[in-house]
C-alpha positions in Angstrom: 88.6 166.3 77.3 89.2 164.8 73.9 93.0 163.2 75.8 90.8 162.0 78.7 88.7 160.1 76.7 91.7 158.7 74.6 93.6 157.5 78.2 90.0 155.9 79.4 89.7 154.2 76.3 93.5 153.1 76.5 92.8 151.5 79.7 89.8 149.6 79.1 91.3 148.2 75.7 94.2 147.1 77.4 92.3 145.6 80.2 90.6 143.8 77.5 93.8 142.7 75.8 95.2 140.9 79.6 91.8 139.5 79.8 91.3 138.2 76.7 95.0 136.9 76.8 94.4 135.4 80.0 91.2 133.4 78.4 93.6 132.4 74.6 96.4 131.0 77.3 94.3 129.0 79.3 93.1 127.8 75.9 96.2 127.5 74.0 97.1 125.1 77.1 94.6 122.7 75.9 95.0 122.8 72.0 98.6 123.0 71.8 100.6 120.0 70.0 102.0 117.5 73.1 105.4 117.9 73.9 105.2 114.0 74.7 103.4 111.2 73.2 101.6 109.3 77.0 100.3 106.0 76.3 97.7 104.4 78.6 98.6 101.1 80.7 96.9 99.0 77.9 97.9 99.0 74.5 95.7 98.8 71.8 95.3 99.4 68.6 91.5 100.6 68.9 92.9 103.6 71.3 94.2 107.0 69.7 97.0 108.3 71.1 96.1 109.8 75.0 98.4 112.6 75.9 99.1 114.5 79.6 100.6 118.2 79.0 102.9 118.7 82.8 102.8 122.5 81.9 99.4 123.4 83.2 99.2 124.8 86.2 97.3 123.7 89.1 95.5 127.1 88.4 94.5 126.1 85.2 93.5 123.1 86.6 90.8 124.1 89.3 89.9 126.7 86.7 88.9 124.1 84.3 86.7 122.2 86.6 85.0 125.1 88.0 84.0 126.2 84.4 83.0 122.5 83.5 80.8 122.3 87.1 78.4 124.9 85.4 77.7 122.6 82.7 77.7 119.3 84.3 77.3 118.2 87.8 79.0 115.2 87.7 81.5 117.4 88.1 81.7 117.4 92.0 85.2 118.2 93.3 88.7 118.5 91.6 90.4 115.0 91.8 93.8 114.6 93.7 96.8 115.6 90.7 98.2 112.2 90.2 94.6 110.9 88.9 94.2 113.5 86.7 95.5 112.0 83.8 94.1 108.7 84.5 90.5 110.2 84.8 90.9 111.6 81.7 91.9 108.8 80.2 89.2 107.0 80.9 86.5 109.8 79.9 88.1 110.1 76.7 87.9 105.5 76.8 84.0 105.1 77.8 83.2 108.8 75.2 84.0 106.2 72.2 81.2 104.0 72.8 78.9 103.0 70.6 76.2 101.1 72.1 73.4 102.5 73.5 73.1 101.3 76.6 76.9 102.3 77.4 75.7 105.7 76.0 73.2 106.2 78.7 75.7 104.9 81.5 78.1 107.1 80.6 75.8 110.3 81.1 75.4 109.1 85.0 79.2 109.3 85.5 81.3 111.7 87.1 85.2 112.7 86.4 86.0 113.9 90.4 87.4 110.0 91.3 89.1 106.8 89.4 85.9 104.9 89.7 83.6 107.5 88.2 81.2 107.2 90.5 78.1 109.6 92.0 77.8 109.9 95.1 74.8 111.6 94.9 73.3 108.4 93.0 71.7 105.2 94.4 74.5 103.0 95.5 77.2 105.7 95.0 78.5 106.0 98.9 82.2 106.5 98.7 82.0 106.6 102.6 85.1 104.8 104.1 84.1 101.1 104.5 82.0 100.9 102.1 82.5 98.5 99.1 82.6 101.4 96.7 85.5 103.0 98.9 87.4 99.4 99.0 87.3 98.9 95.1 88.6 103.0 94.7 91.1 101.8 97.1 92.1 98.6 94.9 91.5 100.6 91.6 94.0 103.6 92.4 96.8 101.2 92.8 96.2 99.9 88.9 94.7 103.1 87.6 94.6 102.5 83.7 92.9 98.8 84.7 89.4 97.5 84.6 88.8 96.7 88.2 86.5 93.1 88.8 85.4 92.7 92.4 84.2 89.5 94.0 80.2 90.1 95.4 79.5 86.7 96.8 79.0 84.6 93.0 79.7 87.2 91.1 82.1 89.7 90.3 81.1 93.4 89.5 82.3 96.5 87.9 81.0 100.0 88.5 81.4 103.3 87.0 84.0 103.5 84.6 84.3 99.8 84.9 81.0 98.9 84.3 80.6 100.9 81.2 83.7 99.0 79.7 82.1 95.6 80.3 78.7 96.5 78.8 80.5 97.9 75.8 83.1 95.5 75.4 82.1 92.3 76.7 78.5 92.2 76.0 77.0 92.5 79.8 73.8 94.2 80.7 73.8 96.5 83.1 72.8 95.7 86.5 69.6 96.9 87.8 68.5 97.7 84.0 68.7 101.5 82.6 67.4 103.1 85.3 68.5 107.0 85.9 68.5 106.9 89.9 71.9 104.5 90.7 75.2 104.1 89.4 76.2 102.5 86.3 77.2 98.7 87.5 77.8 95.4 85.5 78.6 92.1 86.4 79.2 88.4 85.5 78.8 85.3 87.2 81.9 83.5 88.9 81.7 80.7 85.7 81.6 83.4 82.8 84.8 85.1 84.4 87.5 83.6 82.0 85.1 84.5 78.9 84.5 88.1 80.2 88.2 88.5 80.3 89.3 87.4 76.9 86.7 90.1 75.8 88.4 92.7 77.7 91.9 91.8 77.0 90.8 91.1 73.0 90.0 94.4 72.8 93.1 95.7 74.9 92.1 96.3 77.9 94.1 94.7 81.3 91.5 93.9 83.9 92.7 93.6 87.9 90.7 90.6 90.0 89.7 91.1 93.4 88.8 88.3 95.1 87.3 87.9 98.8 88.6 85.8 101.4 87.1 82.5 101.6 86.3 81.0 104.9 83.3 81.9 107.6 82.9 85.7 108.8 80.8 87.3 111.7 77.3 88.2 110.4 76.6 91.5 109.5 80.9 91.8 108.8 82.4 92.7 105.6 84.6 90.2 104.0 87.8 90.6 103.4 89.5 91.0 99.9 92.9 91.1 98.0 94.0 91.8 94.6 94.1 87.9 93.3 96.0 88.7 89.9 95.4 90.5 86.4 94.8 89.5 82.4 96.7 91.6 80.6 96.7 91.1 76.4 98.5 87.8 75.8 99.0 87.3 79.8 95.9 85.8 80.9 94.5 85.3 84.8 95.4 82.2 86.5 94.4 82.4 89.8 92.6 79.3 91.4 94.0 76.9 88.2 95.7 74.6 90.3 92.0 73.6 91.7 90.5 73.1 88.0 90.6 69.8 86.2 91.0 70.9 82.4 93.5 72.9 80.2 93.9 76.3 79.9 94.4 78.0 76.7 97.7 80.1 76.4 97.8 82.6 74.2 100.4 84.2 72.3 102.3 86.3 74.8 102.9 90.0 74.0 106.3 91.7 75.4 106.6 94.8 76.4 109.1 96.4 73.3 111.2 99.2 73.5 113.2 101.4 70.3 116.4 102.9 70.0 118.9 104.5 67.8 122.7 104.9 67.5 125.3 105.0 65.4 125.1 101.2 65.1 121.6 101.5 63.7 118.1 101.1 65.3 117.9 99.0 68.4 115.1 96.6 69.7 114.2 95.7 73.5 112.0 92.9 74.5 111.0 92.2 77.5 108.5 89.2 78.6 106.9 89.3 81.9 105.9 85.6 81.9 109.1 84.2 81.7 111.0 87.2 83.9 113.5 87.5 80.6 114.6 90.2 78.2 116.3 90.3 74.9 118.2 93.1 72.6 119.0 93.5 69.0 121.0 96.1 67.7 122.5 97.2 64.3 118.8 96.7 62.7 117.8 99.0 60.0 114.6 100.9 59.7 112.9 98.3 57.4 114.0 95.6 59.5 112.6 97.2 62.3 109.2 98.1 60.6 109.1 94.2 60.0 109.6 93.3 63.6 106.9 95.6 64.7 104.4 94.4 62.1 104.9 90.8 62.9 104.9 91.1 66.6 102.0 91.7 69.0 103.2 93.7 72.0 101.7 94.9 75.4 103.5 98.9 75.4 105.6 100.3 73.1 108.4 102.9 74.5 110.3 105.0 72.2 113.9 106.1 73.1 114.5 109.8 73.0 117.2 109.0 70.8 114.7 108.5 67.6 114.4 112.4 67.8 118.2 113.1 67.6 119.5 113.1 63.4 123.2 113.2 62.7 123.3 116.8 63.2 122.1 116.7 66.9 118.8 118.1 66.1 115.6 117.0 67.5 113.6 116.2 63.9 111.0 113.6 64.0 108.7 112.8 61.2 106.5 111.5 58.7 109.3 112.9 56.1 113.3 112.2 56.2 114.8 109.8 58.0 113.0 107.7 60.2 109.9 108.4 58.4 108.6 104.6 57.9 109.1 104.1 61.6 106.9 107.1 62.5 104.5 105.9 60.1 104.1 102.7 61.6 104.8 103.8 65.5 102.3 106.5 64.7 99.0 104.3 65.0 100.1 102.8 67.7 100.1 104.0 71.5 103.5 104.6 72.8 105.3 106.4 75.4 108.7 108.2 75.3 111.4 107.2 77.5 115.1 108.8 78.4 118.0 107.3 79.7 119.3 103.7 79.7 116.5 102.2 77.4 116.8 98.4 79.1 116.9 100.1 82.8 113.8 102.2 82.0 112.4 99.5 80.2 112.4 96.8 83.2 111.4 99.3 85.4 108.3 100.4 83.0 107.4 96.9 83.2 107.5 96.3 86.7 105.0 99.2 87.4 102.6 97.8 84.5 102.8 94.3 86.4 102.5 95.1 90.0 106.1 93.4 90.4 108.1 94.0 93.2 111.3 95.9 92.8 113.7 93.0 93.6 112.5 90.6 91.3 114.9 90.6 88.3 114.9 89.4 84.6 117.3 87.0 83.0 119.0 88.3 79.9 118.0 85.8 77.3 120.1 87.7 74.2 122.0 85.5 72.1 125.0 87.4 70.1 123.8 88.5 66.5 127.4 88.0 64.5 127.6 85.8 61.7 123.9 86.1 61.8 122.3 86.7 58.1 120.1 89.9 58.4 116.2 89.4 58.9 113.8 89.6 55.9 113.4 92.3 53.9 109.1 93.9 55.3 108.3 93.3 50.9 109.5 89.8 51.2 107.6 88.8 54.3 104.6 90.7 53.0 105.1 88.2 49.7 105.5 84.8 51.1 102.4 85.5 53.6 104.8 85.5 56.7 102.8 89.4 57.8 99.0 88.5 56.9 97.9 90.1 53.8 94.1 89.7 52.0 94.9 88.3 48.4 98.5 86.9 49.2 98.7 83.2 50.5 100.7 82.0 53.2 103.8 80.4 52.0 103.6 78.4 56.0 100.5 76.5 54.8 102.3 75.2 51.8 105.6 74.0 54.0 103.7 72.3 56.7 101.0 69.6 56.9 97.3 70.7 57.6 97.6 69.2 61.1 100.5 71.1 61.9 99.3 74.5 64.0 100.0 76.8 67.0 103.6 76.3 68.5 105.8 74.6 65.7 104.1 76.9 62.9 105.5 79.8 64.9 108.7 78.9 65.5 109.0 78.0 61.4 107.4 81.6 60.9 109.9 83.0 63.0 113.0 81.6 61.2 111.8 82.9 58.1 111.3 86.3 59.3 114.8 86.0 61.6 117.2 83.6 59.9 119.8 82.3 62.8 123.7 81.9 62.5 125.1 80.2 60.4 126.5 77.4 62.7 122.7 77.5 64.3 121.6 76.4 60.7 124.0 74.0 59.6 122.8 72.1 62.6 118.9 72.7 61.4 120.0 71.4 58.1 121.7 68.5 59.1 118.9 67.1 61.6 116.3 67.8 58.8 118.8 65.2 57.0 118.9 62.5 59.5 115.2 63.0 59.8 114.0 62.2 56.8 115.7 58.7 56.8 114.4 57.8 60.5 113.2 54.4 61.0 111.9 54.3 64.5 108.8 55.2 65.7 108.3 58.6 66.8 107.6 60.1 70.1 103.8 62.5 70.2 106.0 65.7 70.7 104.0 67.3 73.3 103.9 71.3 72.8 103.5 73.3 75.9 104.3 76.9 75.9 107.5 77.5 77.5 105.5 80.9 78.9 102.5 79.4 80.1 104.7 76.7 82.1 107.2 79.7 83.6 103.8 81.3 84.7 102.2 78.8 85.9 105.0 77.2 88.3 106.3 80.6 89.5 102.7 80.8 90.8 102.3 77.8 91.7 98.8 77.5 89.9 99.6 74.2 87.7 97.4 71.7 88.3 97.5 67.7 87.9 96.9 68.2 83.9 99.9 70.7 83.5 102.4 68.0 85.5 101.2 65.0 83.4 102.0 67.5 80.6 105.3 68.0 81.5 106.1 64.3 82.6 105.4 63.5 79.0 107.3 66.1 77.4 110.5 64.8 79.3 110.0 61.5 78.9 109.8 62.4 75.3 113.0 63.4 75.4 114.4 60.8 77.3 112.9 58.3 74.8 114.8 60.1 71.8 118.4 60.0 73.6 117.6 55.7 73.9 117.0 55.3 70.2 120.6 56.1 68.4 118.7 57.7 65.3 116.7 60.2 67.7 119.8 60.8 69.9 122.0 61.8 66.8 118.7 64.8 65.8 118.7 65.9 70.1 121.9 66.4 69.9 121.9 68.9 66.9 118.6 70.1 68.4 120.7 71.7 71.4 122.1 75.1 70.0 118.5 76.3 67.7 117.2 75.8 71.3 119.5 78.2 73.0 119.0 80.1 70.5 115.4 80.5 71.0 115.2 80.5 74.6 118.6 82.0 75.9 119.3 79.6 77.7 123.1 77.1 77.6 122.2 73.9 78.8 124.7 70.7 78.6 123.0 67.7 76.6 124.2 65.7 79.7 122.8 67.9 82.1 119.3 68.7 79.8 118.7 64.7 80.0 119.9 64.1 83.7 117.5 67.2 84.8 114.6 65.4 82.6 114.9 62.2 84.4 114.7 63.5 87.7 111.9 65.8 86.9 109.8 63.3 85.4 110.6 61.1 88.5 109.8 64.2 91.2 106.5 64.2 89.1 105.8 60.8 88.9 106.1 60.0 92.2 103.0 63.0 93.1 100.6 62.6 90.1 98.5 60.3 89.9 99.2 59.0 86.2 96.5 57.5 83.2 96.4 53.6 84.0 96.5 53.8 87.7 93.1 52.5 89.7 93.2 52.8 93.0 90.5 55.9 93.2 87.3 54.9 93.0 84.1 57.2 93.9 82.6 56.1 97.0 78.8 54.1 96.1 76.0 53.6 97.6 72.8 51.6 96.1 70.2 54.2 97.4 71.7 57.6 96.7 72.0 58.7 93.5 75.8 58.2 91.7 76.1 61.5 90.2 76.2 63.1 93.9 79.7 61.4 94.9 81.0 61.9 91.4 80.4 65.8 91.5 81.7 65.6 95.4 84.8 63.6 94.7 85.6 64.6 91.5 87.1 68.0 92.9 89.8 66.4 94.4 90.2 62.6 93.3 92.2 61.5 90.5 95.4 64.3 91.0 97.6 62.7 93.1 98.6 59.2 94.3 96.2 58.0 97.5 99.8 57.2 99.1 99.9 60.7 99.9 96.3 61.5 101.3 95.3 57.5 102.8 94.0 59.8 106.4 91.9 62.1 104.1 90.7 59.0 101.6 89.4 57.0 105.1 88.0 60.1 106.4 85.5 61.0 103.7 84.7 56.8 103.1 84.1 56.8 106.3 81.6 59.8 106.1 80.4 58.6 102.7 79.5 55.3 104.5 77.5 57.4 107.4 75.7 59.3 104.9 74.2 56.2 103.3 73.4 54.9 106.4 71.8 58.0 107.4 69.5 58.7 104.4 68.7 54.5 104.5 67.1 55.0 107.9 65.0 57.8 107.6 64.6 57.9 103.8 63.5 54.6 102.8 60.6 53.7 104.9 58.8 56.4 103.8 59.8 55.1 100.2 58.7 51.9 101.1 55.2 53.4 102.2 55.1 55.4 99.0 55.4 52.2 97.3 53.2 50.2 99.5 50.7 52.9 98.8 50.7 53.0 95.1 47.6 54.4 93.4 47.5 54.3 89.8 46.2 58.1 90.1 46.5 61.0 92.5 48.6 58.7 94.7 51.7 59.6 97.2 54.8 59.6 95.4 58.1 60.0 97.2 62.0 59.4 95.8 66.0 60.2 97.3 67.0 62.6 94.9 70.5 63.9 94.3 69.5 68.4 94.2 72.6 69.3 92.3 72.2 73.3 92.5 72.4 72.5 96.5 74.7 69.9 96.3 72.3 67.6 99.0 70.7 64.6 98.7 67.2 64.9 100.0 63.8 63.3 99.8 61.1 64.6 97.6 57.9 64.0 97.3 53.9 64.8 98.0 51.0 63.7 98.9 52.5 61.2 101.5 51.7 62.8 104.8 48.7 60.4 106.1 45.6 62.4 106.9 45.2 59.6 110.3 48.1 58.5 112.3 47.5 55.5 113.2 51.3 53.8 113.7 51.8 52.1 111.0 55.6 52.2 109.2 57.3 55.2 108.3 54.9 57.3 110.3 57.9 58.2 112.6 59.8 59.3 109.9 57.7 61.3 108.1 57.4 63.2 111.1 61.0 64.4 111.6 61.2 65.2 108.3 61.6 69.0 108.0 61.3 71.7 104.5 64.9 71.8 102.6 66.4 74.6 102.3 69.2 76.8 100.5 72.6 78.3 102.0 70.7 81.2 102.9 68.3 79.6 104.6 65.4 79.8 102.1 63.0 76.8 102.0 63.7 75.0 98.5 60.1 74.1 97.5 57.0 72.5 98.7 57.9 69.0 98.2 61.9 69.0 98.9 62.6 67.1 102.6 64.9 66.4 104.9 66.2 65.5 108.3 68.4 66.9 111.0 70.4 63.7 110.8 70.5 63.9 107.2 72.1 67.6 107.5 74.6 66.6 109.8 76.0 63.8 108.0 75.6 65.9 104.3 77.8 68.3 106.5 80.3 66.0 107.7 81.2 64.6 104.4 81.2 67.9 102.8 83.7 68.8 105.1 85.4 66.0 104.9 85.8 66.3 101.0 86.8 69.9 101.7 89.8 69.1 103.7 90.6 66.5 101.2 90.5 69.3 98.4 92.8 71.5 100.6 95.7 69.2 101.2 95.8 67.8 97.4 96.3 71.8 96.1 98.6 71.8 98.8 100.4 68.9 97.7 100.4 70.7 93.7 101.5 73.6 95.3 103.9 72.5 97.3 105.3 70.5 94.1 105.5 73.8 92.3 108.1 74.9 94.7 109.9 72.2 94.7 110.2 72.6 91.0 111.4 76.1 91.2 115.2 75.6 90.7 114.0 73.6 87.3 112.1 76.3 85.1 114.8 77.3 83.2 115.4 73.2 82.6 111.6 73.1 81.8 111.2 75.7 79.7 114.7 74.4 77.5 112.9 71.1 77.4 109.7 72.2 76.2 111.2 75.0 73.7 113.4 71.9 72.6 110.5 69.4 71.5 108.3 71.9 69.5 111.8 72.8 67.8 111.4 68.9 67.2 107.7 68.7 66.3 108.1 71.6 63.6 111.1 70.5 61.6 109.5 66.9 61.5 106.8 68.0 60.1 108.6 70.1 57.7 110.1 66.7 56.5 107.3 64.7 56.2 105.8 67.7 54.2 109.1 68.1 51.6 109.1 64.1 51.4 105.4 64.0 50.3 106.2 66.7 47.7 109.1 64.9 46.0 
């Protein structure tokens, strides 16, 4: 009896051993140390370190939903494998907020799709053609992204999305706080830009979708496409070419990759705005450090090969060798790579980008012999070169007040990396000629050499970026015809290969200038030039043909657009008729009619939210007709109303002949529009073949701008 009892008693306590087991491995799968650091498609330093274990099973898997479906219905269905990670990503993301109105959004999403939507909420329909399904569509091709879709003027987030924006760019949430719908957030089409440099200042990239513009059936969807993406230090430029003002550029971040070898530690840089990459090897682990800490970038990637010591081990740590690089990759987000560290790299940054496969990346490396080593991380720390509270920057003591952005970093960055020796011989010797220069100087226009690669491999530069360039050539060109200047743009050639990898010929860099700035000159319409005026009219109001006109007028030369300049004077000319004949007798009445109070008052106004000019006015309708003038027009006056058909208010008018012709020269102005960003664009592609000349030039004259202002600072001092 007593050996029955002991085999029963064996069995159930080893049924509780598998059991309990069973639960400790499902657990250990969670709680173990990652066998691989997994960074998240946006770098940032305000994300801890996200990691994706590929040893749990799918069994684990569905096991772990249906546990966490008893404790929160979100919860709905176990998402497809390859979202996985990404879903948990972004739960882990939106659990780190801190306001509480992202709080409260967050409880209303769910972790079964990319969008983190509920279907069971208002307005969560995932239903195929619905616009929830067509932005889940869009958002699992850029996962890791912040997905912005185009609703008529505005452009909306929702689940994940929308908790991102409210916490990060300051939104409210649309509809308020209410429990019943989905978490959504929006801006409208004018705040986009600023909305963006929130998300992308904090890290995050953010994916535009834009609809189709042009008529559609009624009661038909319209149609949308992935217009572009801000990334940190790559911002959106889609629809530029149309705008009529600058765009600010900021510092662009590359996408960075580390190795090691016998050599030493290795660096990769790769820039997705100018399609180029760079490499430098036989660094040391200081010098490395300092690289890092003075350079912003997108991703880091760490080489397998930082794991491997001298013996063949794998030993990575906070202790031995290597130790200051894990200190310093440690608080950052990274991602381990294996295999040819360039290959991987490129191809790393083509998924991150959306680029296709075949587009390639020039190799803008310049050979590191005779090349002193770069500054030691103390010394940069001490001469204010890495940003440190209580040390002042020794930049701010070499260069003039007025001196900032471009040519300040290019000084920065030959202190941090001194070039060759040959590279500074020719720095020192045009800082010499320079300071006994007698001639007047040119403006030294300083574009970035990124921002103008971006922008023409679009083809998004407007009117304001070509005048831009057209000056910074002819810069150049006026230096080679003054001996004195010619002498310094000569020496100037090799510190610019140096920082742009590219080997131009001085003969070639000012024969390319000339026929740029001529290709330009003979498109853009240029400061000086007066053959544009805004069409006039002495009864409606200025500011109406100004607004119109101005979206188009005043980018290129009227040679190229005389059909499109007749067509819209021509419907300018109709429009003025129009409004004179069934506008101003009743404005003649009104006046005729003049009561110092509680009289009829009537005026053309221009109703800028509507972009119509239409009559307003009250108390003009005669109580007796009796024939008198301005009766007949007061009677085909009809209410105004709004692109949806709304009427506008009690005392805004108009006519059917008025409508047609406000239609006509919209239309016509709208053609005009079209053909001039045709015209930009198609100068963009004619300009392809000369990036590489562009971006020399430009590299070239903020070389200039920053060692002349260098001088003029050491010649004040002495």
């Amino acid at each position: 009896m007593l050996l029955k009892t002991s085999n029963a008693m064996s069995r159930l306590t080893a049924k509780n051993v598998v059991v309990s087991v069973s639960g400790w491995r499902y657990l250990f799968h969670f709680l173990r140390p990652p066998l691989h650091r997994y960074c998240c498609s946006v770098s940032s330093p305000h994300f801890p370190i996200t990691w994706r274990s590929d040893q749990i099973h799918c069994f684990n898997r569905r096991k772990l939903y249906a546990t966490s479906a008893i404790t929160n219905r979100h919860l709905e269905s176990v998402p497809e494998e390859k979202s996985y990670a990404h879903i948990m990503w972004w739960k882990e993301t939106v659990e780190r907020s801190r306001k509480p109105s992202s709080i409260k959004l967050v409880k209303r999403l769910t972790y079964s799709n990319l969008l983190g939507v509920n279907s069971d909420l208002r307005n969560g329909s995932l239903k195929e053609g619905t616009l929830n399904w067509e932005m889940l569509q869009f958002k699992s091709r850029f996962p890791r992204e912040v997905l912005l879709c185009r609703v008529g003027e505005f452009y909306e987030a929702v689940g994940f999305d929308a908790c991102i924006l409210v916490e990060y760019a300051g939104l409210n949430p649309c509809g308020g706080l209410r429990s019943d719908g989905i978490p959504k957030a929006g801006c409208p089409v004018m705040n986009l830009r600023q909305t963006l440099d929130d998300l992308t200042s904090n890290g995050f990239s953010v994916c535009i979708v834009e609809e189709v513009q042009g008529p559609t059936q009624a009661r038909s969807r319209k149609s949308r496409f992935i217009s572009g993406h801000a990334h940190p230090g790559n911002p959106y430029v889609f629809g530029l070419v149309g705008d009529d003002h600058d765009l600010d550029f900021p510092e662009p971040m590359p996408v960075v990759g580390i190795s090691h070898s016998a050599k030493g530690y290795c660096i990769t840089s790769v820039m997705e705005t100018t399609k180029t990459y760079s490499t430098e090897d036989g660094l040391t682990e200081e010098a490395l450090v300092t690289k890092l800490r003075t350079t912003l970038c997108h991703h880091l990637f760490l080489h397998t090969s930082l794991k491997n010591n001298s013996s063949g081990t794998s030993r990575w740590g906070e202790f031995g060798n290597g130790g200051l690089l894990w200190g310093e990759c440690n608080a950052r987000n990274y991602e381990w790579l294996d295999g040819d560290l360039t290959n991987e790299l490129l191809s790393k940054v083509k998924e991150i980008y959306g680029l296709d496969l075949n587009v390639t990346f020039r190799n803008a490396t310049v050979a590191s012999e005779n090349r002193p080593r770069p500054l030691h991380l103390g010394t940069a720390t001490q001469i204010g070169a890495i940003p440190t509270e209580g040390i002042p920057s020794l930049l701010k003591v070499l260069l003039p007040a007025h001196c900032t952005g471009l040519p300040v970093l290019y000084i920065r960055n030959l202190l941090l990396n001194p070039p060759a020796y040959e590279i500074a011989s020719n720095i020192q010797q045009a800082c010499r000629l320079m300071m006994s220069v007698t001639c007047s100087l040119p403006e030294f226009t300083c574009v970035s050499s990124s921002k103008l690669a971006k922008l023409l491999e679009l083809r998004e530069a407007n009117h304001v970026e070509f005048c831009r360039i057209k000056t910074m050539l002819d810069e150049i060109l006026q230096m080679n015809k003054h001996n004195e200047l010619a002498q310094i743009l000569h020496l100037l050639i090799d510190p610019t290969w140096e920082a742009t990898g590219l080997k131009v010929d001085f003969d070639l860099l000012v024969n390319e200038c000339k026929n740029v700035s001529s290709t330009i000159g003979e498109l853009i319409f240029l400061d000086g030039e007066s053959d544009q005026k805004t069409s006039s009219s002495s009864i409606i109001p200025k500011d109406f043909f100004e607004d119109t006109e101005s979206l188009w007028k005043g980018r290129v030369k009227r040679v190229h657009l005389e059909e499109a300049y007749a067509e819209v004077e021509s419907a300018a000319d109709a429009l003025s008729l129009v409004v004179t004949e069934d506008f101003l007798p009743i404005i003649s009445r009104v006046k005729a009619m003049n009561a110092p109070l509680g009289g009829p008052k009537g005026e053309i106004l221009y109703a800028r939210d509507h972009q119509a000019v239409w009559f307003k006015g009250k108390r003009f309708i005669p109580s007796v007709w009796a024939g008198t003038p301005g009766e007949d027009q007061i009677k085909r006056l009809k209410p105004a109303v709004d692109s949806k058909g709304k009427k506008v208010g009690d005392e805004w008018f108009t006519t059917m002949n008025v409508e047609k012709a406000l239609a006509r020269y919209h239309e016509a102005n709208a053609k005009a529009k079209l053909e001039v960003l045709q015209l930009l664009r198609g100068l963009s592609s004619a300009l392809q073949t000369k990036i590489n000349i562009i971006v020399f030039a430009s590299m070239l004259v903020i070389i200039a701008k920053a060692l002349f202002a260098l001088v003029r600072s050491v010649n004040l001092l002495m």
